[in-house]
C-alpha positions, 0 to 999 in steps of 0.5 A, a space after each residue: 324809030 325816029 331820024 332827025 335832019 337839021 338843016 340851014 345853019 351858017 354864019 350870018 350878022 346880027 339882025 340878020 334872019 335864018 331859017 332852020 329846018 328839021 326833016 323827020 322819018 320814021 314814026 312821027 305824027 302830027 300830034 308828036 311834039 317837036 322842039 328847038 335845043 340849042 347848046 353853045 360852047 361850055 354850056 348846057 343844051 337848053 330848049 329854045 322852042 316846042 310846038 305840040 299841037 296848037 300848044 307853042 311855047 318859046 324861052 324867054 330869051 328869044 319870044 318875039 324874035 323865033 318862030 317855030 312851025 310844022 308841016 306835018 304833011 312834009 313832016 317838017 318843022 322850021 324855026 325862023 329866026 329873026 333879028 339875031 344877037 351874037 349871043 344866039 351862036 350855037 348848035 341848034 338841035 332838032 327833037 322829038 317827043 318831049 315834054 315841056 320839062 324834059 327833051 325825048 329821046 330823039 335828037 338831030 345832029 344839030 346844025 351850026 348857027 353863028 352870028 357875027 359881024 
């Protein structure tokens, strides 16, 4: 069994910075791969980031602008988020155990995000 936890969600300006943070238990290891969803209102959930081992990839809409990272010691993965745009407002989910094409089957409760002035 997995659990995801997200956190660091909030309202914040465009341009401004956030640091999401999803803390795992159960049977994650190092070499599980963890990724970034996020779904805005009447729309689909998309990926947004995935990190599995030194293989990190990131939808073309936020290259340049997120980060994800691991600590597989605090079995946590981040995602920073920076220079942020109205269109980032979402509810971000943390995942496990997918591949690139398709999400696995643990999921967060997701963690809400949004930019506004």
């Amino acid at each position: 069994q997995v659990q995801l936890v997200e956190s660091g969600g909030d309202l914040v300006q465009p341009g401004g910075s956030l640091r999401l943070s999803c803390a795992a238990s159960g049977t994650i290891f190092s070499i599980t791969p963890m990724a970034w969803y996020r779904q805005a209102p009447g729309k689909q959930r998309d990926m947004v980031a995935r990190i599995y081992g030194s293989s990190i990839n990131y939808a073309e809409s936020v290259k340049g602008r997120f980060t994800i990272s691991r600590d597989n010691a605090k079995k946590t993965v981040y995602l920073q988020m920076n220079s942020l745009k109205p269109e980032d407002t979402a509810v971000y989910y943390c995942n496990a155990g997918g591949d690139i094409a398709t999400p696995g089957s643990y999921w967060g409760q997701g963690t809400q995000v949004t930019v506004s002035s």
